[in-house]
N, C-alpha and C positions, 0 to 999 in steps of 0.2 A: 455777244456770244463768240467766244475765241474755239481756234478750230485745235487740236490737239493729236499730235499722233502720237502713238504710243507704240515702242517697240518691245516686241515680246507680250507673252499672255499667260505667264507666272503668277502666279497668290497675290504678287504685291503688285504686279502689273494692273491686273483685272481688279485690284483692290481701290486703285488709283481711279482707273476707267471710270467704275458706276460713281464714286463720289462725285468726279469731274462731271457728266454726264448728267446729275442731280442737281449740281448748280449749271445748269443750263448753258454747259460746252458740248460743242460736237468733237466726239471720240471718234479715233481710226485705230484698232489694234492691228499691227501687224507682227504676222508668227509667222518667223520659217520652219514651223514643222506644221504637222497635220492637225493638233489639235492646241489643246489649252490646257494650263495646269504648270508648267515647267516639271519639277523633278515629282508631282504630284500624280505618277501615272499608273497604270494599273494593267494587270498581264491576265490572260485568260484562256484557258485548254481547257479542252474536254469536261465542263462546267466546272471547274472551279477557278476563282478568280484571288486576285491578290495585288492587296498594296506593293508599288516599288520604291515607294517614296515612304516617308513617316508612318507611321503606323497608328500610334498615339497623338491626342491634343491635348497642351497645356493652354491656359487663360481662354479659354473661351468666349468670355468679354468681349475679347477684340473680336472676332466675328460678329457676336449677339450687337455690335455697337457699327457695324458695317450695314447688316438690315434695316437696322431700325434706321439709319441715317438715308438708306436707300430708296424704301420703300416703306408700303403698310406690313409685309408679308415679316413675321421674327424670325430670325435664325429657327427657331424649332420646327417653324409650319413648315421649311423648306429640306430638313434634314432631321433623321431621327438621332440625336446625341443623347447619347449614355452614358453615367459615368464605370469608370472600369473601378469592380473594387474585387480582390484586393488590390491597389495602387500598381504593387508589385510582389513577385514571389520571389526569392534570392537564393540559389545555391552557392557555397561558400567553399573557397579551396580544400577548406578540411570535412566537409559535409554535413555541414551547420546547413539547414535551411531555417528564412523566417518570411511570415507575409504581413506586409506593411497595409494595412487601412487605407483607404480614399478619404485624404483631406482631413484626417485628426490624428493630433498632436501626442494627445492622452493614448489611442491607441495604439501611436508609433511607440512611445514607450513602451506600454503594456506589452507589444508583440516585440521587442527588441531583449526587454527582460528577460521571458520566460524563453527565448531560443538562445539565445549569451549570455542570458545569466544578469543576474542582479547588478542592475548601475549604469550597467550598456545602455539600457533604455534612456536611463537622465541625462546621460551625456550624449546622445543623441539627441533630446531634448532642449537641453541647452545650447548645443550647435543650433537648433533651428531656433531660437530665441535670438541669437548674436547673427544668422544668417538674414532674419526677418530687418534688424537695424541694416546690414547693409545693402537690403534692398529699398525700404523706405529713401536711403540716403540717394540710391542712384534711378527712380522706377522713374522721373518726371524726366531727367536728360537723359537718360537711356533709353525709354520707350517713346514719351510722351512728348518731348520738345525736339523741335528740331537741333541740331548741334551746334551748342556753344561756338562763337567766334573763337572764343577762349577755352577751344576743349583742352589745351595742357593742363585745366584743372583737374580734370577728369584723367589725366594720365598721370600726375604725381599724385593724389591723394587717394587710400587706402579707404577703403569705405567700411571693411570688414572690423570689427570692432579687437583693442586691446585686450588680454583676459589678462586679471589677475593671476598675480604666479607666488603661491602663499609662504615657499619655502624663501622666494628672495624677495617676499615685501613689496613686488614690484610688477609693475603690467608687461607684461609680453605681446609685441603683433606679430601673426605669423604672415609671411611674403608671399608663402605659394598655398594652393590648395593642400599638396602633400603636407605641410608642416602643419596644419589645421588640425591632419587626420591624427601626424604624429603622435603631435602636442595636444591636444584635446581629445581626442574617442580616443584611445590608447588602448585601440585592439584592432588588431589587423583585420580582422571583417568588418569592422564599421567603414574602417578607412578603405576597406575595398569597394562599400555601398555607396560612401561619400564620393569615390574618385572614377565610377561608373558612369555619374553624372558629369564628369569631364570625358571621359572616353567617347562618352554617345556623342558630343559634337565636336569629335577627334583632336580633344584638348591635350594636351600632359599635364597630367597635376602636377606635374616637378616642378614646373615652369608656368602652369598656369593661376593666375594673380587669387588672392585670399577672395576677393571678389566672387569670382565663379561658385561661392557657395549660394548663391543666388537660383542656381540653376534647381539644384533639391528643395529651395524652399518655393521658388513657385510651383512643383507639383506637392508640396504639402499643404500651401494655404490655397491654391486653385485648384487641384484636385487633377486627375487625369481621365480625358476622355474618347470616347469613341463613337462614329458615326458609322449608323449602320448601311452595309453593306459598300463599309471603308472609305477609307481618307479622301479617296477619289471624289466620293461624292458629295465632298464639303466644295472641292473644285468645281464639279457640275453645277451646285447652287450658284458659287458667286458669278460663274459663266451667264447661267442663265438671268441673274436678277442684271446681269448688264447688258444681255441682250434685251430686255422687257423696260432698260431705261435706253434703249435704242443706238448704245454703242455697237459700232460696226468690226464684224472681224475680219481678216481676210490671213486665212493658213496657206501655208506654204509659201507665204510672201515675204524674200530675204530681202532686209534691209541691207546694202551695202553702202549707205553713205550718209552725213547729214550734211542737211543744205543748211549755208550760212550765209548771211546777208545784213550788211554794214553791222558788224560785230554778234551778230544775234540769232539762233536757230532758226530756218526758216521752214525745216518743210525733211522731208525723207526721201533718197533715193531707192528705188529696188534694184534689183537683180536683173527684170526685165525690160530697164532702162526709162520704167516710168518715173517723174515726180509726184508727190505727196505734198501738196503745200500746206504749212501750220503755220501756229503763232505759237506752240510751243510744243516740245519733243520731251517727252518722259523714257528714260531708256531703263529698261529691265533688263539689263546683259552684264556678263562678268564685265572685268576689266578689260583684259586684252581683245574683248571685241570691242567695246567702248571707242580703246586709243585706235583700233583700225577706224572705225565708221567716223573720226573725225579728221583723221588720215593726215597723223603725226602733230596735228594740232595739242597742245598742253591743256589737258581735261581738269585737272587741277594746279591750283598756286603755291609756292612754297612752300608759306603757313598752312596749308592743310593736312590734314590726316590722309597720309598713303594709301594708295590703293593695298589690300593684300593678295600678295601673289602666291604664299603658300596655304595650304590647307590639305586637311586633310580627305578622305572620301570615304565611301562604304562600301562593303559585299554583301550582297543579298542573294540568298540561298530560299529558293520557292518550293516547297515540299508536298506533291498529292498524298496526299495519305489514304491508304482502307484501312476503317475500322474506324466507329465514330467520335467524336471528342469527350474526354473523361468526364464526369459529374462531377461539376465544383473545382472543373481547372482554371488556373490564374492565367487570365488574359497574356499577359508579359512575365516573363522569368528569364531572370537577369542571371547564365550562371558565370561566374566569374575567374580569372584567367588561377590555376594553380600555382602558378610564379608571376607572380609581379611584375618584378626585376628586367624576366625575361620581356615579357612584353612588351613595357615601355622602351626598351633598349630596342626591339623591333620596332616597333613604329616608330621611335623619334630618335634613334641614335643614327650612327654617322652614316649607315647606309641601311637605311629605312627598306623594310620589306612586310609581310603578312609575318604574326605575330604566329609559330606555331600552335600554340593551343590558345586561341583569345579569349578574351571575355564574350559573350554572343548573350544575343536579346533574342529569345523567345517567345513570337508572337503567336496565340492561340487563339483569335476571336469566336465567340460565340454568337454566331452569325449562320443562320441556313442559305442565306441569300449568297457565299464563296463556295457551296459545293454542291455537287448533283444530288446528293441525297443524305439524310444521317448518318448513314452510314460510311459515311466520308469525313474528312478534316483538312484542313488548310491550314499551316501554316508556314510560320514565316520566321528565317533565321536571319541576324546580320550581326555584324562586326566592322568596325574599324580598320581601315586599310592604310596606306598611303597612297596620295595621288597616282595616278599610273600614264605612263604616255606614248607605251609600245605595243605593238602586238605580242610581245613574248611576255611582259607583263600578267596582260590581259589573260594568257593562255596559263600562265600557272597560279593564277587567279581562279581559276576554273578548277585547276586539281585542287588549290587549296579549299574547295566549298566541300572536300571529304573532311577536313578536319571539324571545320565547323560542324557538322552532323555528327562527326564522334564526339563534339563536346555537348552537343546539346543531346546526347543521350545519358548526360550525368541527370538531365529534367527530363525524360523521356525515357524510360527504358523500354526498350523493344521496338525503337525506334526503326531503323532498319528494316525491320521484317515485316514494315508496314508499308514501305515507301515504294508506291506506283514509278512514278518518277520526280526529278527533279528539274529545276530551271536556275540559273547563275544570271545572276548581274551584276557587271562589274562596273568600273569607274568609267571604263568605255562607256556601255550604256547611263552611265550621268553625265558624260560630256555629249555622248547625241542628244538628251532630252535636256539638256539645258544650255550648253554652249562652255561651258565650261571649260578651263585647258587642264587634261588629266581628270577629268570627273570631280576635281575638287569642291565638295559642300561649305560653305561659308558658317562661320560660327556664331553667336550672335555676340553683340559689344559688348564688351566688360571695361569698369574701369580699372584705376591701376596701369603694373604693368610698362609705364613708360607711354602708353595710349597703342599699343603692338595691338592689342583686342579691339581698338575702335573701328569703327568704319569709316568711310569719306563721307562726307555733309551727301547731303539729298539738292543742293547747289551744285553748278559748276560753275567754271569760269568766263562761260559762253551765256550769255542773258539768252533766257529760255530754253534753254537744255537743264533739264533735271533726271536725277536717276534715282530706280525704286527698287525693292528684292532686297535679298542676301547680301548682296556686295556691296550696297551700302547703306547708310545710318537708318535703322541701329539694328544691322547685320543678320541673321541668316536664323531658320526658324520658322514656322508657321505663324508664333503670333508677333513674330517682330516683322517679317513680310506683309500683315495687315496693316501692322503699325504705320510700317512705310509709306502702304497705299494713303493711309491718313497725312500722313506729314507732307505728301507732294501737292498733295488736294488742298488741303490747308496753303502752301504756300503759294500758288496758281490762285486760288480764289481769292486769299485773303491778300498773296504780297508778301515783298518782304518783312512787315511788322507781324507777322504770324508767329504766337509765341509758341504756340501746343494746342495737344488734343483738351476739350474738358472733361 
């Protein structure tokens, strides 16, 4: 029995923990904040409560494959998971709305058709045909293997398939997501549904790899879901199914250091000058606390994949509402930005700031258990920001949550004249509930791209320090944080010949 401390008590943290803990290691989680979850937290006034973190779950698997690995108890007996249908509602810059089905194909057509018109649907269709090949091509070193020695494979080759191009005889690949949209859905609303799914994990479709078509086809073929009384409580489960396998927590307890000894993690320092001794340290934190807590020491080798230092973050806008929720409203409604252009030239051009009118997500769960009574509503707005790492930032981050509520009253009208009050969270609040520098949220790994989207290995350089979460392989996400928890577990029990999950 090796003794393991684990710093931090994130998704992927605590996902590590109970496996570790099942093969009969003694766990120590250490969090410097009050509780558990990382960016997975939840805000609460005057009864109504709300996610701050995710809102929606893709691949559910990985959870369901976390219980059953832990314990006798399934994912379902601990959490009520629901799927949300419809998937999504989309309002369209020109005021197209359409709602896509939970999990079928045929329906996404059918409902693309008759709101855009004949053909829209097939060629939606067929993107999720040539999206499905590249994810087959990348699901096992992307999720399920720990990372290739040789991940330059995975940085020079294209997974996103050729299309035939009938006028020149000849196959075409498109480089980025936006050429996808160009060149194949060849209507500006699809390529806006298509590049939605880059936005939510503060991608650029300009720039970000053909690859990320990955991201809409696993809410197509997994389905999108929801745990009632929120996301929160999927974090409550795995807390508690690793306290019941006897993992120890201890909150408020800052790691400030790891202890090394003849070349090899030995143990943790805190803040209040105690030692931690292990045989091996699992660290759930960005980078830049990583390189502190090793204290200038080289956390990675040449050959590996960089740590990433930029990303982007979110704004979350928390809305009491009177007056109770619509009959037959769409969980999520995506309404989308009415210039483009503008947009992405706000978040990723040369000085990045809030997009003025962004694309925002509309979260409306139907749920009694976020508000005092029916006759109330909860929901929940965000958008896409750029990192932030000032107070002056932060504070027109605040003015900026008026726009966001002017736009989402294109999906909500009468918005306004319902609203009790509001609550803002900004990148600040993601950099206190995670450690994060600027609140920046991690994206999850894509191939392609030059390997810029991968993550660093779940190895370091240091025998027995390993790292789990967002920030590294294979990157940032709910079910790529489970994933993690699997691949450290796996490498600690099994060793270095650990090839994957089965």
């Amino acid at each position: 029995m090796a003794r393991i401390a684990v710093i931090g008590a994130g998704m992927g943290a605590m996902a590590a923990a109970a496996r570790l803990a099942v093969a009969g290691h003694r766990v120590a989680v250490y969090e410097r904040t009050r509780t558990y979850g990382g960016a997975v937290r939840r805000f609460e006034r005057d009864g109504f409560r709300f996610d701050t973190g995710p809102g929606v779950l893709t691949l559910p698997a990985v959870y369901r494959d976390l219980f059953v690995k832990t314990g006798r108890e399934p994912l379902e007996d601990c959490v009520d998971l629901v799927q949300v249908d419809p998937s999504s509602r989309h309002v369209f810059a020109d005021g197209t709305e359409a709602a896509l089905p939970n999990a079928s194909r045929a329906g996404a057509v059918a409902a693309l058709d008759e709101a855009l018109g004949s053909g829209a649907g097939q060629r939606w269709g067929d993107f999720l045909v040539r999206a499905r090949e590249a994810w087959d091509r990348t699901r096992r070193p992307l999720l399920e293997e720990p990372l290739w020695p040789d991940w330059e494979v995975l940085a020079e080759r294209e997974p996103y398939p050729a299309v035939p191009h009938r006028r020149l005889l000849r196959t075409r690949r498109a480089g980025t997501l936006a050429e996808v949209g160009g060149r194949e859905l060849r209507d500006a609303r699809l390529t806006a549904l298509l590049e939605s799914h880059a936005l939510a994990h503060g991608l650029d479709p300009r720039t970000a790899p053909a690859s990320a078509a990955v991201l809409p086809y696993m809410e197509h073929a997994f389905g999108t879901w929801y745990v009632r009384g929120g996301l929160r409580e999927l974090a409550r489960a795995v807390h508690e199914r690793c306290v019941a396998r006897r993992v120890e927590f201890h909150f408020g307890a800052e790691v400030t250091g790891i202890v090394e000894k003849d070349g090899r993690a030995a143990g943790v320092e805190l803040a209040d000058g105690r030692v931690a001794e292990a045989d091996h340290v699992v660290a759930g934190v960005a980078p830049g606390a990583l390189e502190g807590l090793v204290r200038g020491a080289a956390v990675r080798g040449d050959g590996d994949v960089p740590a990433q230092r930029r990303a982007a973050s979110r704004l979350t806008v928390l809305l009491a509402l009177r007056g109770g929720r619509d009959e037959g409203a769409a969980h999520r409604t995506v309404v989308h930005a009415q210039d483009r252009d503008a947009e992405l030239e706000a978040l990723f051009g040369t000085a990045p700031g809030p997009a003025a009118r962004p694309t925002v997500t509309v979260l409306r769960p139907d749920d009694a258990s976020l508000v005092p009574d029916r006759g109330h509503e909860a929901v929940t707005l965000t958008a896409a920001v750029p990192a932030q790492a000032g107070p002056a930032q932060t504070e027109a981050l605040r003015l900026h949550a008026e726009n966001l509520i002017t736009v989402a009253e294109r999906a909500l009208p009468g918005l306004r004249d319902r609203l009790l009050w509001h609550e803002v969270r900004t990148p600040a609040d993601v950099r206190e509930a995670t450690g994060a520098e600027g609140g920046a949220i991690p994206a999850p790994a894509l191939a392609a791209a030059g390997g810029r989207l991968l993550h660093p290995s779940n190895t370091t350089r240091t025998a027995g320090l390993f790292t789990v979460g967002g920030w590294s392989h294979p990157g940032g996400g709910l079910p790529h944080a489970g994933m993690s928890g699997a691949l450290v577990a796996g490498l600690i029990v099994e060793g270095p010949d650990f090839r994957g999950s089965q």
